[in-house]
C-alpha positions as CSV (number, residue, x, y, z in Angstrom):
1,X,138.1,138.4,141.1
2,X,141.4,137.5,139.5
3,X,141.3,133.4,138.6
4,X,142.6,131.5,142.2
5,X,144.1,128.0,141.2
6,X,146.4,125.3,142.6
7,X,147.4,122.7,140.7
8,X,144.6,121.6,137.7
9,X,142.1,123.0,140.0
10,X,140.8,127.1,139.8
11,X,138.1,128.8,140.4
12,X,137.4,132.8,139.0
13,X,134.9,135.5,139.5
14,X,135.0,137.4,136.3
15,X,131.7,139.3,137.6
16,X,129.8,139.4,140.9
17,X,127.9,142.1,142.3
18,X,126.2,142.2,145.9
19,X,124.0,144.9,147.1
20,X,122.8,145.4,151.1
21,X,119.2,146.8,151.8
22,X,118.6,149.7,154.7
23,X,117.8,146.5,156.7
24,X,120.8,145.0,156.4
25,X,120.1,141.8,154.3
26,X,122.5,141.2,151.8
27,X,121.8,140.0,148.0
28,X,124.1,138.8,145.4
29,X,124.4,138.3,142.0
30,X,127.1,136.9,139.4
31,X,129.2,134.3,137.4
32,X,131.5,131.9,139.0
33,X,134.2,129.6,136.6
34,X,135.3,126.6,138.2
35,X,137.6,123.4,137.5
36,X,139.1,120.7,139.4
37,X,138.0,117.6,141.4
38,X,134.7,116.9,143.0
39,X,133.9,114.1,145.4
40,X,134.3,110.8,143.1
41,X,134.6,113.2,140.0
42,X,136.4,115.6,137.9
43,X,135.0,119.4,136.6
44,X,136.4,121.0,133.6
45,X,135.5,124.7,132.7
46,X,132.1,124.8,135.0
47,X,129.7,127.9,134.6
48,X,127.4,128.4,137.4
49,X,125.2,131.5,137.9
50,X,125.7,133.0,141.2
51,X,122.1,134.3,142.9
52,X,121.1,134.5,146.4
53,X,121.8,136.1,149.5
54,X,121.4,136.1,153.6
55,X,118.0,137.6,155.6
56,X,118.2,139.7,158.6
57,X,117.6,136.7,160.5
58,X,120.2,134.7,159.2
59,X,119.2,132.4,156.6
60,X,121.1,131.9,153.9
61,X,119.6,130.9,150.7
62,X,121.1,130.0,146.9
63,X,119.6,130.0,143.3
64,X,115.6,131.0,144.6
65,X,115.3,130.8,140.3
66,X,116.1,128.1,137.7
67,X,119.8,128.6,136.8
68,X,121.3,126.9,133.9
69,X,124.7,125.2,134.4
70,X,127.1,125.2,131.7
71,X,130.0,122.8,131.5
72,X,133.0,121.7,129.2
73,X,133.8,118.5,131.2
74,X,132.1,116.4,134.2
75,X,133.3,113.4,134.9
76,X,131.8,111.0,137.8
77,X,134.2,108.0,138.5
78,X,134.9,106.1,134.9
79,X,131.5,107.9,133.5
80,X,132.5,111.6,132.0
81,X,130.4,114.0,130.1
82,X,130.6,116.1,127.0
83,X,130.2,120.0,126.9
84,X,126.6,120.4,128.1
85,X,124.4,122.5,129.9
86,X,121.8,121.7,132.5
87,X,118.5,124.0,133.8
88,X,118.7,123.5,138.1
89,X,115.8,124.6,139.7
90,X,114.9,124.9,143.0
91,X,112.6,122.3,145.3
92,X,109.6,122.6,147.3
93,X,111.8,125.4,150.1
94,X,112.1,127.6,147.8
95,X,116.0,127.8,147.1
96,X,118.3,125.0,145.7
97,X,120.6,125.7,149.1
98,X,118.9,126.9,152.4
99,X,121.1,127.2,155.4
100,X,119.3,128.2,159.0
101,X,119.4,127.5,162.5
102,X,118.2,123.9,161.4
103,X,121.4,122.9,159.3
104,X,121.8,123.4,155.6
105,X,119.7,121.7,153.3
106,X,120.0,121.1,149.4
107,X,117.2,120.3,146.9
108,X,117.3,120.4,143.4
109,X,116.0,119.4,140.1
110,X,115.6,119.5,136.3
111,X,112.9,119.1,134.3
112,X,114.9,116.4,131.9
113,X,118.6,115.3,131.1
114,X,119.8,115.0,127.8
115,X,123.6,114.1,127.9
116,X,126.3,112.4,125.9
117,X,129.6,111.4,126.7
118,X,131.6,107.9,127.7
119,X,131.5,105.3,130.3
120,X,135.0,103.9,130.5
121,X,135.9,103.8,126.8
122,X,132.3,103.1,125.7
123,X,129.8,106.3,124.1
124,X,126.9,106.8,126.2
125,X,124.0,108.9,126.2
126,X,121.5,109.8,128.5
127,X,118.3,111.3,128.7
128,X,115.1,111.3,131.2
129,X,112.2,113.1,132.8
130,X,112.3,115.0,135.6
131,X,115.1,114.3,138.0
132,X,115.4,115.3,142.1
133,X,118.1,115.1,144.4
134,X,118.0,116.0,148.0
135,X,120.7,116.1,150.6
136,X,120.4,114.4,153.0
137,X,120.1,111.8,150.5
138,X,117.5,111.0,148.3
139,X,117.9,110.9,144.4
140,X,114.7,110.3,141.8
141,X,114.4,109.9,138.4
142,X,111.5,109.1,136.0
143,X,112.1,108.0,132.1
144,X,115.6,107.7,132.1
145,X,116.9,106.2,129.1
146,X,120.5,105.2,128.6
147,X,122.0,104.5,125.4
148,X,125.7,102.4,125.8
149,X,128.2,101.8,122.6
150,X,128.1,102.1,119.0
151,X,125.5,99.7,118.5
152,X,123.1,101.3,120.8
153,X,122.5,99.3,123.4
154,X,119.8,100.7,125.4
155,X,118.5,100.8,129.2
156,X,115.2,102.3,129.5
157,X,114.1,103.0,133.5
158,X,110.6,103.8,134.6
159,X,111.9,104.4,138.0
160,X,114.8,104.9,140.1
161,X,115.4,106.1,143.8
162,X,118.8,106.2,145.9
163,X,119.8,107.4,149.0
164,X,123.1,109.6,148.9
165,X,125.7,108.8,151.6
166,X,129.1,107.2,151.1
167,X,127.4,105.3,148.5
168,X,124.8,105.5,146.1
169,X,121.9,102.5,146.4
170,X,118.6,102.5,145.6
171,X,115.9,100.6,143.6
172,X,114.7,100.7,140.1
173,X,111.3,99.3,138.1
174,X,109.8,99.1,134.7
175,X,113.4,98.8,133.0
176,X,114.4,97.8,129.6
177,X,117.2,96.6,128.8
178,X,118.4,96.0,125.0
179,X,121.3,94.6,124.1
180,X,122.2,95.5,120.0
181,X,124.1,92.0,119.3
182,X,121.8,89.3,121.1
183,X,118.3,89.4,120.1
184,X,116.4,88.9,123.2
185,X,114.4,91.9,125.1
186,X,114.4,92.2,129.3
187,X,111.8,94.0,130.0
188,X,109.5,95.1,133.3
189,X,112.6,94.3,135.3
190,X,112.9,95.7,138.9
191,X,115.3,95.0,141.6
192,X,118.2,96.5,143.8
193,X,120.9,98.6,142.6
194,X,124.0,100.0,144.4
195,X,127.0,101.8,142.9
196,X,130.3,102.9,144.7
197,X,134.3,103.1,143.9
198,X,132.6,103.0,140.0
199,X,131.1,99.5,140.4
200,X,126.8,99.1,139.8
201,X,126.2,96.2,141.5
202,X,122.0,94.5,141.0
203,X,120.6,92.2,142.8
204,X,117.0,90.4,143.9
205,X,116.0,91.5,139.8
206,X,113.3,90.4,138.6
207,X,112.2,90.5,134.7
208,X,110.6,89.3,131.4
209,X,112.5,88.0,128.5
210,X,111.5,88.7,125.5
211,X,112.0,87.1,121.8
212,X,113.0,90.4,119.7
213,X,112.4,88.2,116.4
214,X,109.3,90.0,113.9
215,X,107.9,86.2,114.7
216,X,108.8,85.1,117.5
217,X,110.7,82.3,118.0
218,X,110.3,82.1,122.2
219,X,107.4,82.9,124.0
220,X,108.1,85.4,127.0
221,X,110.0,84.0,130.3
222,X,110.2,84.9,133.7
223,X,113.5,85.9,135.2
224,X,113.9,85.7,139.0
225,X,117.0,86.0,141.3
226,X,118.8,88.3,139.1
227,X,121.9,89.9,139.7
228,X,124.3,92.1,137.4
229,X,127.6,93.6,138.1
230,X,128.7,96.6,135.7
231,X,132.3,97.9,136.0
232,X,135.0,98.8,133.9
233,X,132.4,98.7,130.7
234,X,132.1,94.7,131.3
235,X,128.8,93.3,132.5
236,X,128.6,89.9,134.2
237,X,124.6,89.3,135.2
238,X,123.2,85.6,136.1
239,X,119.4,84.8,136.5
240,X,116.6,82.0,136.7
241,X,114.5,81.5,134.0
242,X,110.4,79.8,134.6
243,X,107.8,79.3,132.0
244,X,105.3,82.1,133.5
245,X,102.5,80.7,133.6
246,X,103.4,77.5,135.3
247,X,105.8,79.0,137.3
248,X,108.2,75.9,136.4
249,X,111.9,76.6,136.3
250,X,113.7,76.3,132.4
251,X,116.7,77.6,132.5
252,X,119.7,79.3,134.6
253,X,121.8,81.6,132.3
254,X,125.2,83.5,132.8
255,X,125.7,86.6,131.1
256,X,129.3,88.0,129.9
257,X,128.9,91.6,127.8
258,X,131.9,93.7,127.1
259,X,130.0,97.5,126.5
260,X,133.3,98.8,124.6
261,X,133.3,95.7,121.3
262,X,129.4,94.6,121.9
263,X,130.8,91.3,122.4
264,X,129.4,88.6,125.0
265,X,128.1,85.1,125.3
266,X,125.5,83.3,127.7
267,X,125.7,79.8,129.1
268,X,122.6,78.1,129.2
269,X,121.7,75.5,131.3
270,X,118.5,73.3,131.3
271,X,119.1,70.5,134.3
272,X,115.6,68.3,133.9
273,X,112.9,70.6,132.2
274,X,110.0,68.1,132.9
275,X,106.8,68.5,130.4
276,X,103.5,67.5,132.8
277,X,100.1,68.9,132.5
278,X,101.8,72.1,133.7
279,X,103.9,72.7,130.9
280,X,103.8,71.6,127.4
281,X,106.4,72.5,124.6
282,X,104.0,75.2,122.8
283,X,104.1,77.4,126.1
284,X,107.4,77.7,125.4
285,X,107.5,78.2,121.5
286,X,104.4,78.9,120.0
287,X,106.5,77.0,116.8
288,X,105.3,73.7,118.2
289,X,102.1,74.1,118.5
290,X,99.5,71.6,116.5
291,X,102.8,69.9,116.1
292,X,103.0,68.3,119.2
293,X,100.6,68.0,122.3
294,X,99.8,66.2,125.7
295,X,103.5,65.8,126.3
296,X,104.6,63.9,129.1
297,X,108.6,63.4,129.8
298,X,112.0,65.3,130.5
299,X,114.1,67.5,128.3
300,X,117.4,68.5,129.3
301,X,121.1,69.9,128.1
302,X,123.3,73.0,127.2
303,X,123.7,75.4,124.9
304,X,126.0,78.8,124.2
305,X,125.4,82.0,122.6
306,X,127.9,84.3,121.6
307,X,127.6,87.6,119.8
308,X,130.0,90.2,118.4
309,X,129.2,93.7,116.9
310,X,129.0,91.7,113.8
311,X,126.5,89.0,114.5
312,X,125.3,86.2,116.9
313,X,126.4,82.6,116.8
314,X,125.1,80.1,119.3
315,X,124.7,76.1,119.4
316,X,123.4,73.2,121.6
317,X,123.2,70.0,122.6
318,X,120.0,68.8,124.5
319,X,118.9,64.9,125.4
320,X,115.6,63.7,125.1
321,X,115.2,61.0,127.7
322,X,111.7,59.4,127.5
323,X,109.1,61.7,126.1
324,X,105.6,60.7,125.3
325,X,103.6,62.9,122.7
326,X,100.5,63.0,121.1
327,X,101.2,64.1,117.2
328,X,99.3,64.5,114.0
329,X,99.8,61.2,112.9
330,X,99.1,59.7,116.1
331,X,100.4,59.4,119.5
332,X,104.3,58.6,120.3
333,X,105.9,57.1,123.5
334,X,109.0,56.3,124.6
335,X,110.8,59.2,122.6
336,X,114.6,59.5,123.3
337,X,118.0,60.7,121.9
338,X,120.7,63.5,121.8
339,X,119.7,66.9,118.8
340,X,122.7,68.9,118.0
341,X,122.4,72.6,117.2
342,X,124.3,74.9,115.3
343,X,121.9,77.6,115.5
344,X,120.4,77.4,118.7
345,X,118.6,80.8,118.7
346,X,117.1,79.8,115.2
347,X,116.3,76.0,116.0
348,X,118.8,74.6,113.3
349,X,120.1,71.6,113.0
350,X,122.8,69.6,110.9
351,X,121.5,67.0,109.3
352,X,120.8,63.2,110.5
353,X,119.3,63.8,113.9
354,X,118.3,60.6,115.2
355,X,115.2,59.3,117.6
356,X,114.3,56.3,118.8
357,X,110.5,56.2,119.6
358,X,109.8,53.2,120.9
359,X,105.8,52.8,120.0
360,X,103.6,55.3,117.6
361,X,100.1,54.4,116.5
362,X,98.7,56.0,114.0
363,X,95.8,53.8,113.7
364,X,97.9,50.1,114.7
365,X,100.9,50.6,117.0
366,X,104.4,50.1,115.7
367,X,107.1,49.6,117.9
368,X,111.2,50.2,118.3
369,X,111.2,52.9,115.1
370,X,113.6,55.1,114.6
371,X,113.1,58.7,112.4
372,X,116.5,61.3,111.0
373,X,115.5,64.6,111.1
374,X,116.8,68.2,110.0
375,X,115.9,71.4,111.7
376,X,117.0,74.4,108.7
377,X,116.1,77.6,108.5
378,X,112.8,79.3,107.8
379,X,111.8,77.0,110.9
380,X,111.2,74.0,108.9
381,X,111.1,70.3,109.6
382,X,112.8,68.1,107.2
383,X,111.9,64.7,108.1
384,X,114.9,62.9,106.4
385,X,113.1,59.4,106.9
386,X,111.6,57.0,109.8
387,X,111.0,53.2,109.7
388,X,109.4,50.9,112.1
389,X,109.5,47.2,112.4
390,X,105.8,46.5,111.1
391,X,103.7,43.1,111.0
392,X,106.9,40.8,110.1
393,X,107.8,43.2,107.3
394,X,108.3,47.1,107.6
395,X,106.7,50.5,107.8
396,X,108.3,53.4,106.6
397,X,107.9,57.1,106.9
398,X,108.9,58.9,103.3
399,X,110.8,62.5,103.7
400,X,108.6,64.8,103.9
401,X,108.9,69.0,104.5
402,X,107.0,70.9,107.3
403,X,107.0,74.3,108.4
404,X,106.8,74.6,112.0
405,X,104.5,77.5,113.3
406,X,102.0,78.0,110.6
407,X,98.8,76.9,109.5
408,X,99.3,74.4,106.5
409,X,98.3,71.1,105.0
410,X,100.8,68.4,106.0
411,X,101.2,65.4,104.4
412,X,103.1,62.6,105.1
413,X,103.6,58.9,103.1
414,X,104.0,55.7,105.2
415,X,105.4,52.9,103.0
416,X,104.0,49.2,103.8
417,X,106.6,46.5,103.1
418,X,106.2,42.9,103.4
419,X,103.5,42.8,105.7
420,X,102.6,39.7,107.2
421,X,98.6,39.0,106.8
422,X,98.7,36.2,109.2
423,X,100.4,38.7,112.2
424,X,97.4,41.4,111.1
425,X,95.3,38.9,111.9
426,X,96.7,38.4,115.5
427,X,98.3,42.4,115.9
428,X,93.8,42.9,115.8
429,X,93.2,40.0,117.8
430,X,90.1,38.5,115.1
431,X,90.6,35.1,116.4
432,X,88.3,33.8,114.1
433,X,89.3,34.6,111.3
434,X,92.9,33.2,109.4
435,X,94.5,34.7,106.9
436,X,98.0,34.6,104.7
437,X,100.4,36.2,102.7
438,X,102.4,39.0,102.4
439,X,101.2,42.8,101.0
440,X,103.4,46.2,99.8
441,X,101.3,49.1,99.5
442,X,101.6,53.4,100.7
443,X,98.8,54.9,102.7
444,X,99.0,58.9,102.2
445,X,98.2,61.0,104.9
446,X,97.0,64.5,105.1
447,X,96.3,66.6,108.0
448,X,94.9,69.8,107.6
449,X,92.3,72.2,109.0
450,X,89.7,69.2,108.4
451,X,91.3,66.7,110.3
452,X,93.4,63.8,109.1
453,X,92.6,61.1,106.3
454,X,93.8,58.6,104.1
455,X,94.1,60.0,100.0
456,X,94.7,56.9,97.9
457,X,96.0,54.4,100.3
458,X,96.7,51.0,98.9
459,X,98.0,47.9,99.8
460,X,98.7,44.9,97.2
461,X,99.4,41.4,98.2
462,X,103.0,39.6,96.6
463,X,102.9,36.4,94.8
464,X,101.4,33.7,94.6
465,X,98.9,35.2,96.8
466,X,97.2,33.7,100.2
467,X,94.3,32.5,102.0
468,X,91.1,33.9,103.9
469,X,89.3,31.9,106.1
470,X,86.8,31.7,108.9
471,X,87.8,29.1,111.5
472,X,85.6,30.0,113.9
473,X,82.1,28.7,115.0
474,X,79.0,30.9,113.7
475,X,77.1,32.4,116.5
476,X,74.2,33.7,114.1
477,X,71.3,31.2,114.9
478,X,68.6,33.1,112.9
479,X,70.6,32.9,109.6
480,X,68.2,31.1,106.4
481,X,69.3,27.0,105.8
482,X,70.8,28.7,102.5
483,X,72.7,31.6,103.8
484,X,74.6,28.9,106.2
485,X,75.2,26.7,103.6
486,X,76.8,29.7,101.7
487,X,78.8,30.8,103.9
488,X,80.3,26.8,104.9
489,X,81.0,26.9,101.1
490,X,82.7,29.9,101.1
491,X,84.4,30.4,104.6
492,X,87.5,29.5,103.0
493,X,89.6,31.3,99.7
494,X,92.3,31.0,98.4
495,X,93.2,34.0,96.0
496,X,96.1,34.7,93.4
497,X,95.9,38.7,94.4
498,X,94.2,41.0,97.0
499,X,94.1,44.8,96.6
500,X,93.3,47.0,99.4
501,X,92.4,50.2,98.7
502,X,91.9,53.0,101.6
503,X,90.3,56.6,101.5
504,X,88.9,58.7,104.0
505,X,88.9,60.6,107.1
506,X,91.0,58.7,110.2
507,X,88.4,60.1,112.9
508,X,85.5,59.8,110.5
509,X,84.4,57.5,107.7
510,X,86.9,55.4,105.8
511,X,86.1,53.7,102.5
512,X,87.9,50.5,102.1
513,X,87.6,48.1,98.5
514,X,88.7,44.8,98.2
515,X,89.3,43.2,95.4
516,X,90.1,39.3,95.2
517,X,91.6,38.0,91.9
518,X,91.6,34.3,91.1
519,X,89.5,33.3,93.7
520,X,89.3,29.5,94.4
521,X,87.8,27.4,97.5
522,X,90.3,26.8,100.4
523,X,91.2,24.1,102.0
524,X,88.6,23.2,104.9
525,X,85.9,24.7,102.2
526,X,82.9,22.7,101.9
527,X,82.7,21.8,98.0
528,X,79.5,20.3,96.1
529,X,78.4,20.5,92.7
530,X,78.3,24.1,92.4
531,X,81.3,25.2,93.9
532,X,83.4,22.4,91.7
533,X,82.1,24.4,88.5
534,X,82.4,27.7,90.1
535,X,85.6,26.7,91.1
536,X,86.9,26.5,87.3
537,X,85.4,29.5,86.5
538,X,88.0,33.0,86.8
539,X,86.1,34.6,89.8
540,X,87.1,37.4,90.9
541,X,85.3,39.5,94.5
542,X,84.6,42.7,95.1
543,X,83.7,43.9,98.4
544,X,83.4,47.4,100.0
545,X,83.6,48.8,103.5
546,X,82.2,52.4,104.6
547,X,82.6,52.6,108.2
548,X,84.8,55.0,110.7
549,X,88.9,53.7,110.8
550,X,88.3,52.3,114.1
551,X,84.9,50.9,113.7
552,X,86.3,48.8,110.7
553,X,88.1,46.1,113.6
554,X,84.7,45.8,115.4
555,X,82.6,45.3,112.6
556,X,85.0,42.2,111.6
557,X,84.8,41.0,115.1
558,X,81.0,41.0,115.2
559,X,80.7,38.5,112.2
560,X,82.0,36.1,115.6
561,X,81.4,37.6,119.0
562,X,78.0,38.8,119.6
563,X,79.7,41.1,122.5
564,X,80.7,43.7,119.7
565,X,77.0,43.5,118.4
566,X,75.4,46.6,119.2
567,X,72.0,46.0,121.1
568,X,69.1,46.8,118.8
569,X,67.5,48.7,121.1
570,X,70.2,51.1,121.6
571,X,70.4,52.1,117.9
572,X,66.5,52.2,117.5
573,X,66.0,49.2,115.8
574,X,63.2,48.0,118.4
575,X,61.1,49.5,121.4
576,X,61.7,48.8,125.1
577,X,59.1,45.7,124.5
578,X,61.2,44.2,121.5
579,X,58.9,45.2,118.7
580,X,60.3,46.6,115.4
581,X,59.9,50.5,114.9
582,X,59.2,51.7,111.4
583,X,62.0,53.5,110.1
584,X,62.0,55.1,106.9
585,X,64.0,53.6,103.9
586,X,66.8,55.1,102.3
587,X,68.3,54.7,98.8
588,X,71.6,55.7,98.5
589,X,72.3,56.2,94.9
590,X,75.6,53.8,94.0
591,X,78.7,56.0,92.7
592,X,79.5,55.0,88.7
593,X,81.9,52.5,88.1
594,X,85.7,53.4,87.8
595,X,88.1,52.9,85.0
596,X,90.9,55.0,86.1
597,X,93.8,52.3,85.7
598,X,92.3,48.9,86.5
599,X,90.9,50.1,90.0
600,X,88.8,48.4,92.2
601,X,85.6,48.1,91.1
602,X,82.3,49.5,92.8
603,X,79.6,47.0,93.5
604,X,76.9,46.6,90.8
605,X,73.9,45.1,92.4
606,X,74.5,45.1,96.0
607,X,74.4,47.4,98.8
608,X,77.6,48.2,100.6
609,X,78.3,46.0,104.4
C-alpha cells in the first residue's frame, strides 16, 4: 500500500501479506512506516513489524513474538528521542494486543532501555532493566538510570510504578540523584511522583544526603517532606533536613537547578539547631570530633550555595548564642558570636573571627576571654590568638595551627602576665596562707593520644620580689617542740625571686620545683640567734612537688584544715583498731642534678613532699 498522509502525518505498507486457513482464521504478516502525532507526542519515521491475526471465534491478537521497533524520532511532550530501536515483547496473555468479547487489552515489555536524546534543550540518556506497561494502566520499571546535561547529572531509580490515565502518577524508591556541580549525593530517596501537560511534580520524598567529598566533610542527613517540580529543564525542590540519628531537625533547604547551564543555588536555613545530649557537633561532622564534646547551647543562621558548570561557590553567616563545650584544654561556657564564611561547603573562614567565651578552665577558670580565629582550607584551625583577664594580670593563648579531623599532637602555649600572687592565693581559696608579688611565665600544653600535660611550664616572679607566709593557726598537735619552733621561725619569707617550674600530665602526676632566691625572714617571723645569722647568709630554697594537677590545691590546704587530711585508715596506714600496719619501704632513687641553663635544682638530701 501506496504511503497515505495528511499534513506531517503518513503512514505506508511497503509489504504485508495475510493468509486465511480452511477454517477461516486469518493471519498476517508485514512492515508498517508511520509518522505524525501521538497522544502528548510526536513520531518520526516509525518501523513496526506487523504480526498477528483473528481466531475463528473472534479474538484478535498482535505481536504473539518479540518485535523490534525501529524509530528515527519520538518525542513525548518536551522529552524527544534520537534514532533508536526498541525489542517489545509480549506479557503474561500471550500477545502484546488481545481484543475478545472482554474488551481489548495491551501488555508489553522490554527486557532494558538504552536511549539518548533531549529533555527541553538539555542531552539526556536513559537506560534500565526490565520495563512493563499495561493498559488499563499500570507502568513498571526496575534500574532505570537517567543521565541529564553535559555534566552528567544522574538519577538512578530502583523502582518506579504509574498508573496510565489522563495522567501519569505513581511512586518511586531507592533513587539517586547526582547533581555534577554541587557536591552532595541524595540517595535511598522514595516518594510520589506525577507528570502531566510535561510537568513531574514529587512530593511526600523522603532521602539521605550525602557528602560526595573523598573525606567527608558532613556526615549523612535525613531529608523529609520533600517535594520537586521539574519542567521546562528547571528544577525547583525544597526539603527538611534532621541529624538521623536524633531525629532533631537542621536545616530547611530550597533548591533552584537549571538542567540546560548546570547552574543552581540552595538557601539554607538553620532557625535554632539546639546541641543537648541528643545531638552533639561531631554527629554532624565527624571534623569536630576530639575537638569539641558535651556541648550544650544553640547554633543558628544562613548560608547560600551556588554552582555553575564551572564550579561551586557558597558562604554563610551563623551566630553562636550561648554554647557551653568541653575542649582539650578544658571546659568552655558561655561561648557566643557571629563566623563568617566564604566557603561554606569547605568550612573557610576570612580571617579575625571573634568569640567571646565567658569562662574556660583549664586547670583555674578564667573569665570574659575573647579568642580570633581562621577557618582555611585543608580543614585547619588557625587560632589567630585568645586572652583572658587572669589573677589581676593576663593569660594569653599564643597562635597556634590545628587540623580538624585527624589524629595529631596538638599543642597550644598559654602566656602568664602579671599575675597577681596575692589573688592566687584567694582565686584557690588557701586562707591560711598569704602571699605577694607579681610572676610572667608560659605553660606549654600538649594533647595527644596520651592525654594532656604541661612540657616546660614556668612561671618567674618580677622585681623586687614578694612574700610567703603562713597566717594561720597550726592544727598539727603531735608535731616535735623543734619542728614547731621551725616552722614559727620560718612561717614567714620574704624572697628577691621565685621560679616555678611545671611538667607533667594534667590528669595524672605533675612535677612542680620551686626555687626561692634571696630568701630572708618576713615580717611576723619569729627571729632568735639563729635566724639573725642565717638571715645574713645568701639562702636560697629548693622545694619540689610530685602530686596529680588537682591534688596539688589539697595537699596545700591540708598543711591547715585537717578536713582535706585523708583518714589513715582509708589509705592503709592503720587497721580498723588504730594500730600501724607494716608496709614495706621504698627507695626511690633521686634523679641527678640539672645544669641545663641555671634550672631549678633537685633536692640533695631530702625526699620529695
Amino acid at each position: 500500500m501506496a504511503e497515505y498522509r495528511a499534513g506531517d502525518a503518513g503512514v505506508a505498507l511497503p509489504e504485508l501479506t495475510v493468509t486465511q486457513s480452511p477454517n477461516g482464521a486469518v493471519a498476517f504478516t508485514g512492515l508498517a512506516l508511520a509518522s505524525g502525532a501521538l497522544p502528548g507526542g510526536h513520531a518520526q519515521n516509525v518501523a513496526v513489524p506487523l504480526e498477528g491475526g483473528r481466531s475463528t471465534n473472534g479474538v484478535v491478537a498482535l505481536w504473539r513474538r518479540c518485535a523490534n521497533v525501529q524509530f528515527e524520532a519520538l518525542a513525548y511532550a518536551n522529552l524527544a528521542f534520537d534514532r533508536r530501536s526498541l525489542l517489545l515483547c509480549p506479557g503474561p496473555g500471550g500477545a502484546i494486543v488481545r481484543s475478545d468479547a472482554h474488551g481489548t487489552r495491551i501488555a508489553v515489555g522490554t527486557p532494558s532501555l538504552d536511549l539518548t536524546g533531549r529533555l527541553g534543550q538539555t542531552p539526556i540518556r536513559i537506560a534500565s532493566g526490565p520495563v512493563g506497561y499495561a493498559l488499563p494502566g499500570v507502568l513498571y520499571a526496575r534500574a532505570v538510570d537517567v543521565a541529564l546535561g553535559e555534566s552528567a547529572t544522574r538519577f538512578r531509580l530502583a523502582e518506579l510504578k504509574a498508573r496510565v490515565g489522563k495522567d501519569i502518577a505513581g511512586t518511586f524508591t531507592g533513587t539517586e540523584l547526582k547533581l555534577a556541580a554541587v557536591p552532595f549525593d541524595l540517595v535511598e530517596a522514595q516518594g510520589q511522583w506525577r507528570y502531566v501537560g510535561g510537568r513531574l511534580t514529587i512530593a511526600d520524598g523522603a532521602f539521605r544526603l550525602l557528602d560526595r567529598a573523598q573525606v567527608a566533610r558532613f556526615q549523612p542527613l535525613a531529608g523529609s517532606g520533600a517535594s520537586l517540580t521539574l519542567e521546562n529543564s528547571r528544577i525547583v525542590a525544597s526539603a527538611a533536613l534532621a541529624e538521623p540519628t536524633s531525629a532533631r531537625k537542621v536545616a530547611d533547604i530550597a533548591i533552584r537547578h537549571d538542567l540546560g547551564n548546570a547552574s543552581g543555588h540552595v538557601d539554607l536555613n538553620v532557625p535554632t539547631l539546639l546541641f543537648d545530649e541528643k545531638l552533639q557537633p561531631d554527629m554532624l561532622t565527624r571534623q569536630l570530633l576530639g575537638i569539641v564534646a558535651n556541648a550544650r547551647g544553640t547554633v543558628g543562621g544562613k548560608g547560600v550555595i551556588d554552582w555553575t558548570a564551572d564550579g561551586v561557590t557558597s558562604s554563610g553567616r551563623f551566630g553562636i548564642d550561648s554554647l557551653d563545650f568541653a575542649a582539650a584544654f578544658g571546659p568552655a561556657k558561655g561561648v557566643s558570636g557571629t563566623v563568617e564564611f566564604t566557603d561554606l561547603v569547605n568550612f573557610i573562614t576570612p580571617p579575625h573571627q571573634k568569640l567571646k567565651i565567658a569562662s574556660i578552665n583549664p586547670g583555674i577558670e578564667v573569665l570574659d576571654g575573647e579568642m580570633l580565629f581562621q577557618l582555611r582550607p585543608g580543614s585547619q584551625l588557625a587560632i589567630e590568638g585568645a586572652s583572658w583577664p587572669f589573677l589581676g594580670g593576663t593569660l594569653r593563648l599564643q597562635p597556634a595551627i590545628t587540623s580538624l579531623g585527624v589524629s595529631e599532637s596538638r599543642r597550644y602555649v598559654l602566656e602568664i602576665e602579671r599575675l597577681d600572687a596575692a589573688r592566687f592565693i584567694q582565686q584557690m581559696e588557701l586562707a591560711n596562707l598569704a602571699a605577694t608579688g607579681s610572676f610572667d611565665g608560659i605553660l606549654p600544653l600538649v594533647f595527644d593520644a596520651n592525654g594532656g600535660r604541661i612540657e616546660g611550664g614556668l612561671l618567674v616572679s618580677r622585681p623586687p620580689g614578694g612574700n610567703v607566709s603562713y597566717v594561720g593557726a597550726l592544727t598539727y598537735k603531735d608535731l616535735s617542740p623543734i619542728a614547731n619552733y621551725a616552722f614559727s621561725a620560718l612561717k614567714s619569707l620574704d624572697y628577691r625571686q621565685m621560679r616555678i617550674a611545671m611538667d607533667g600530665a594534667l590528669e595524672g602526676e605533675i612535677v612542680t620545683r620551686v626555687r626561692f632566691d634571696g630568701v630572708r625572714q618576713g615580717e611576723g617571723a619569729k627571729r632568735n640567734f639563729v635566724t639573725k645569722r642565717l638571715g645574713k647568709l645568701p639562702l636560697q630554697f629548693n622545694v619540689n612537688f610530685r602530686a596529680p594537677f588537682y591534688a596539688l590545691i589539697t595537699s596545700f590546704k591540708s598543711l591547715y584544715d585537717p578536713a582535706y587530711v585523708k583518714d589513715p585508715r582509708a589509705i592503709g596506714l592503720l587497721d580498723g583498731a588504730g594500730r600501724p600496719l607494716a608496709r614495706p619501704r621504698l627507695i626511690v632513687p633521686l634523679p641527678p642534678p640539672s645544669t641545663a641553663g641555671g634550672g631549678i635544682q633537685p633536692p640533695v638530701s631530702e625526699t620529695k613532699p
